[in-house]
KEKE-3310 file (N, C-alpha, C; in steps of 0.2 Angstrom, whole numbers, plus 5000, padded with zeros to 4 digits):
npx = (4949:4962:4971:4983:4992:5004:5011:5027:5032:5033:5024:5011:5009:5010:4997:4986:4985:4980:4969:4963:4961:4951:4934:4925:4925:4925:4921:4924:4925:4930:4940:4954:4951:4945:4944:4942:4949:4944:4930:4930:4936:4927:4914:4922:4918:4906:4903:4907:4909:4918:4931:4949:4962:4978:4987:4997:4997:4993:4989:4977:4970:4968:4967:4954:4947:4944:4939:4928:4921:4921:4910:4901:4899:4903:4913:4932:4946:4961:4978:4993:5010)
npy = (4852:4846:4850:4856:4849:4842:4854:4864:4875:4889:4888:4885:4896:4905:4901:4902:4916:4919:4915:4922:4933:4930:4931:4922:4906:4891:4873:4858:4844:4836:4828:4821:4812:4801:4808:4820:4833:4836:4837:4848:4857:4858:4863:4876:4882:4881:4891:4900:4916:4922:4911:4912:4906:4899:4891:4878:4869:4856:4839:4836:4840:4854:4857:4846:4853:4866:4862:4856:4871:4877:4869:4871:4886:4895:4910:4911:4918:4919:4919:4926:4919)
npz = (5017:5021:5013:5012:5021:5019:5014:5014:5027:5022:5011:5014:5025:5012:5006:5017:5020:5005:5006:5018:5011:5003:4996:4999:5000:4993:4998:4988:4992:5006:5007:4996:4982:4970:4954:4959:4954:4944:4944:4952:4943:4934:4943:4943:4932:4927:4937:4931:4921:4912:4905:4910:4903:4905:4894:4888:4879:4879:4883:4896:4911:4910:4897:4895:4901:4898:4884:4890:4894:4884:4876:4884:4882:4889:4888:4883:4886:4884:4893:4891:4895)
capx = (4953:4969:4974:4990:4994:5011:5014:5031:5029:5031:5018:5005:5009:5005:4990:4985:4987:4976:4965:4959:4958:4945:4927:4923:4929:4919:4924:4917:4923:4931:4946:4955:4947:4947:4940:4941:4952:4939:4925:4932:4936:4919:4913:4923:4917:4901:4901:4911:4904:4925:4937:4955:4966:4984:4989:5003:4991:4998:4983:4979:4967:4968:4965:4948:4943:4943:4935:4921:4918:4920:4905:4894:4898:4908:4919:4937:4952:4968:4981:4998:5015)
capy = (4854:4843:4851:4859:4845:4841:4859:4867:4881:4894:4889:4886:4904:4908:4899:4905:4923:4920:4913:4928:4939:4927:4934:4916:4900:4884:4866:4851:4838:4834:4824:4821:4808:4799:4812:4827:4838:4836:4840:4854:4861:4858:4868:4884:4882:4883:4896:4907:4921:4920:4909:4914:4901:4899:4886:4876:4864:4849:4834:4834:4841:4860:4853:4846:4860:4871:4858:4856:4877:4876:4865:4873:4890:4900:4912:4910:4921:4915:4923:4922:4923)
capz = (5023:5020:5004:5013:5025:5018:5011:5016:5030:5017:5008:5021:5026:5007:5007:5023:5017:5002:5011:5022:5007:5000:5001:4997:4997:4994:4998:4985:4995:5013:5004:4990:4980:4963:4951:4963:4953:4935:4950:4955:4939:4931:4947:4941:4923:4930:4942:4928:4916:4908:4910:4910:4904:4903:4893:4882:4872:4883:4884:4904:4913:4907:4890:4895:4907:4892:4880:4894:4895:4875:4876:4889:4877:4891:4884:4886:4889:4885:4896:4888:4899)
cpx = (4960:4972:4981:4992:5002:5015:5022:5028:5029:5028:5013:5004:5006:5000:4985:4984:4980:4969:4960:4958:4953:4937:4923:4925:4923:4924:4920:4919:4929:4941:4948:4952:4949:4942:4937:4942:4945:4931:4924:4933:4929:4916:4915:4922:4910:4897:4903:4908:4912:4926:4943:4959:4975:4986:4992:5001:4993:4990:4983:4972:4963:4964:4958:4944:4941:4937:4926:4918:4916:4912:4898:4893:4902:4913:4928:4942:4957:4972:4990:5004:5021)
cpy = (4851:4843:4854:4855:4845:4848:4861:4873:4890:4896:4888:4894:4906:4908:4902:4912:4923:4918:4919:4933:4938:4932:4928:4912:4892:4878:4861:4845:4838:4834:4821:4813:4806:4805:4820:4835:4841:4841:4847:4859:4862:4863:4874:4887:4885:4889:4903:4910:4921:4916:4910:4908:4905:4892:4883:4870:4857:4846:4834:4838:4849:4859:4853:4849:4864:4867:4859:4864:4879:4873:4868:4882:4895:4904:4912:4911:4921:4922:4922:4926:4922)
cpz = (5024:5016:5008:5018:5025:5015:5016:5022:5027:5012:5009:5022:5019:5005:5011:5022:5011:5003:5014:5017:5004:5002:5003:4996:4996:4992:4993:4989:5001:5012:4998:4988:4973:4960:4952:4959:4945:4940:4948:4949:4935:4937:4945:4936:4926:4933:4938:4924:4907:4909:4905:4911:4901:4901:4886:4877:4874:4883:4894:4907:4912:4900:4891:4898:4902:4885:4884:4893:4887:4875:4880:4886:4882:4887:4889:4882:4890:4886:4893:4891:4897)
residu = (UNK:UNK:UNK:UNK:UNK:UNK:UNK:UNK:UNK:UNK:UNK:UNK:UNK:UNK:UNK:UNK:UNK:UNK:UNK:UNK:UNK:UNK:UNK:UNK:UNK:UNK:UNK:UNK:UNK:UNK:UNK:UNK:UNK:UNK:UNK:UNK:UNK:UNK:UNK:UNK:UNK:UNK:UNK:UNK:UNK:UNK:UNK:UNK:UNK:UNK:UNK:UNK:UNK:UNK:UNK:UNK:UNK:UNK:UNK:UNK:UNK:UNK:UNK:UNK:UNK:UNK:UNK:UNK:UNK:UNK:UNK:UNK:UNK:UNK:UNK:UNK:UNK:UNK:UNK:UNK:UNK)
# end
């Protein structure tokens, strides 16, 4: 619930906007925390049948998002912009 606290008022409103188009949103935790974001993305690996990545081979948290779905045998989607 305090992910947009500090956001600009232009992107609140963006947020807010995407929001309502949602069919579904689901929360994993209240507040941001140590370890929230690896959480979270493990969560979407998960829940996915793809996953559609965009990414520059950088080490960081993309990196192991894709390693983990690699692992768990999802396929996945490179998006290339």
């Amino acid at each position: 619930p305090s992910q947009a606290e500090r956001w600009s008022a232009r992107d609140l409103a963006r947020y807010r906007g995407l929001l309502e188009r949602c069919d579904e949103v689901n929360m994993l935790e209240a507040a941001y925390t140590s370890g929230c974001m690896l959480r979270r993305n493990r969560a979407m690996v998960d829940a996915a049948d793809v996953l559609l990545t965009v990414f520059d081979g950088s080490e960081g948290g993309t990196a192991a998002t894709i390693r983990y779905a690699k692992r768990r045998g999802t396929e996945i989607v490179p998006v290339w912009l």
